[in-house]
N, C-alpha and C positions, 0 to 999 in steps of 0.2 A: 580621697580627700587629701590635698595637698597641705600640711600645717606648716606653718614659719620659722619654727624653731627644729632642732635634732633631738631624739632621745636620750640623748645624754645630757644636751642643754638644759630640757627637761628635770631630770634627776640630779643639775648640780645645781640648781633653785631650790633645788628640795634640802640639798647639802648648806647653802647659803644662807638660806629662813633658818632652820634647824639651830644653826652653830650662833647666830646672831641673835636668836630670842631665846634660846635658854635660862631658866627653867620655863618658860611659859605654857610650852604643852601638860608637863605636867602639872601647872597649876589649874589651866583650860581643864583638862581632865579630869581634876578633884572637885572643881564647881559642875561637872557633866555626873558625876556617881552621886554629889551631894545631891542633884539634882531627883536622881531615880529613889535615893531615899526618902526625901520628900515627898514624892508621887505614891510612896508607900505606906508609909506615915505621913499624912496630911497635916499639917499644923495652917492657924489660920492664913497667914501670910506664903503660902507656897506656891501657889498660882502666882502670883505676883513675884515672887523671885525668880522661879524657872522662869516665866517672860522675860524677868530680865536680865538671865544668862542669856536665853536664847539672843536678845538681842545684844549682848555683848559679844557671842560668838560670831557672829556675822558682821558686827562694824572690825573684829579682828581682821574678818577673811576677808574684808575690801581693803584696808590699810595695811596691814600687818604684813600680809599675803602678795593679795592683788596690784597695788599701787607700788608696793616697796620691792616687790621683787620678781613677780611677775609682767610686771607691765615691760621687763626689760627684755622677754624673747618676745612679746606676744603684744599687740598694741591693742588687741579685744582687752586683755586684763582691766579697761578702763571703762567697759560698758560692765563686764563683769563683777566688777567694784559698786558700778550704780545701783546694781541688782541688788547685790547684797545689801549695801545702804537701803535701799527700799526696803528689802525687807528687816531687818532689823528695826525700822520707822515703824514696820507693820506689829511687829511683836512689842514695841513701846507703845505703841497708841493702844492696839486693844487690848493686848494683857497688863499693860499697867498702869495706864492712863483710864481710860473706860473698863478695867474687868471683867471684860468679857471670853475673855482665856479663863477655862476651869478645867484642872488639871486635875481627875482620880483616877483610882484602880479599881473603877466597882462593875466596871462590864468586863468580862472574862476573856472573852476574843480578843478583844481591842488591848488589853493590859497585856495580853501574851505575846502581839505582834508588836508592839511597844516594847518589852521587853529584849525582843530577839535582837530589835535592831540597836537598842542602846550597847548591848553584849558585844554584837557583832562591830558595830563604831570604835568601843573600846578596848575590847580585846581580840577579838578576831583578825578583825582588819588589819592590825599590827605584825601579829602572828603569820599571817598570810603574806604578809609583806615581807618579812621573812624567810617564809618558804623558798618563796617567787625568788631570792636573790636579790635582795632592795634593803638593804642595811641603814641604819641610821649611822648618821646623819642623812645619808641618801636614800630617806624614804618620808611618802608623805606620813607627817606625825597629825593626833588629833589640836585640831582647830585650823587645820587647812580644808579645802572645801567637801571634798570628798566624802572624809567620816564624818565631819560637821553635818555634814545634810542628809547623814544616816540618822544621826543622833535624832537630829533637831526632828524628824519625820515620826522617830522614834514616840517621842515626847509630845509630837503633836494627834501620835493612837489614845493617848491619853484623855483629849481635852473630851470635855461633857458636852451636849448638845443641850442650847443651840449653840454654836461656835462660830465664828469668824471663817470661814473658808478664805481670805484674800490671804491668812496666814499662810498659807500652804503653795502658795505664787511662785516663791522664790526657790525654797528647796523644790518644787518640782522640774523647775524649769534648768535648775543646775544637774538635778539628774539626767535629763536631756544631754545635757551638753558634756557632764563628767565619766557618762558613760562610756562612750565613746574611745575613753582612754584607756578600756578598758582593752579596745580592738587594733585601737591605731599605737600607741604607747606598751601595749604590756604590763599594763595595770590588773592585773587578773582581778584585786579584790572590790577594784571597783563593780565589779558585776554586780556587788548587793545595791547598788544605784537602784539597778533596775528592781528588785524585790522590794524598795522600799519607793519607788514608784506606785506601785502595785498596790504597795500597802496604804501609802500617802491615797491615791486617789479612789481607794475603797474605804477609807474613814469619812472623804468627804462626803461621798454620793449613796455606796452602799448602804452605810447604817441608817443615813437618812431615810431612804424608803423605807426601810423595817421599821423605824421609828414614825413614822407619816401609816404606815400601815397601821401599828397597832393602835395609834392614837383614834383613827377610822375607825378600828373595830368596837370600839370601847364607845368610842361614839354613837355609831349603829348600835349596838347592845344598849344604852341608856335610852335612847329615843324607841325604841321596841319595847320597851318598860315599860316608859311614861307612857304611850298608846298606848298599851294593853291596861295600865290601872282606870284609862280614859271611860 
């Protein structure tokens, strides 16, 4: 796959964003842990506020990101921007317009892989960036898309059933494409793209059938009742 830009091109946008939005990552950052604290401690309004980091995180990473600094090696940065806009529309409409984003810690599985990747967005992924030889300013910091769309995947193991599935549109479709960079750029820690794909699209489908299953079973079991008191 031939890309438009150099790898160095590449990581001096990262140097660029970085030096020009200061402090902003770690503001982004302290509404991303504020966030996992709430999912921990529930207060009534928390559903409704992680929605609408989430979707603050994402109109960042089309504006902030994509249009302002991206869009200068790369002229996709401007379908990639729409995506995000979408989704961030997604996360205002059903998590806090309609409510129908529910965000707890009370299934086991789903709270642990939730948990992993919020870790790995925040801390890891940094760390790793480090490793790898990707120093800041020249490295991607969080509320660029990459760990963004760990997070957000993160947060979205959380929500309770039923759930919106059109939430999960956009971070999945960015791990598609930010993967990638993990092969063609030397991104190594993008590789949790892909684990939080995995993850993202086993929250959506997975649980459902366990949950369609038991609900059948319970069903069956009550209608076996009521016939037999018949």
């Amino acid at each position: 796959m031939h890309l438009p830009f150099t790898i160095d091109q590449f990581f001096d946008v990262f140097r660029q964003y970085n030096e020009a939005v200061w402090p902003a990552p770690v503001i982004l950052a302290s509404l991303a842990v504020l966030c996992v604290l709430l999912v921990v401690r529930p207060q009534p309004w928390t559903s409704r506020f992680v929605s609408g980091v989430l979707a603050v995180l994402w109109v960042w990473v089309a504006f902030a990101y994509h249009l302002a600094f991206f869009a200068r090696i790369n002229v996709l940065a401007y379908a990639f921007a729409a995506v995000s806009v979408a989704g961030a529309g997604l996360f205002l409409w059903f998590g806090v317009v309609r409510h129908t984003m529910v965000f707890a810690s009370q299934n086991r599985n789903p709270t642990v892989a939730g948990m992993v990747l919020a870790i790995y967005a925040l801390l890891v992924y940094p760390m790793l960036s480090n490793l790898t030889g990707h120093h800041y300013p020249g490295m991607p910091t969080f509320g660029l898309p990459c760990p963004t769309t760990i997070f957000t995947i993160g947060m979205l193991a959380f929500l309770e059933r039923p759930m919106p599935r059109m939430v999960f549109a956009a971070p999945l479709l960015w791990c598609v494409v930010g993967v990638q960079g993990a092969f063609l750029l030397g991104v190594t820690q993008d590789l949790g793209l892909a684990a939080a794909a995995a993850i993202g699209v086993w929250v959506m489908f997975g649980r459902a059938s366990k949950v369609h299953n038991f609900v059948a079973s319970n069903a069956d079991r009550r209608t076996s009742v009521i016939l037999r008191h018949r």
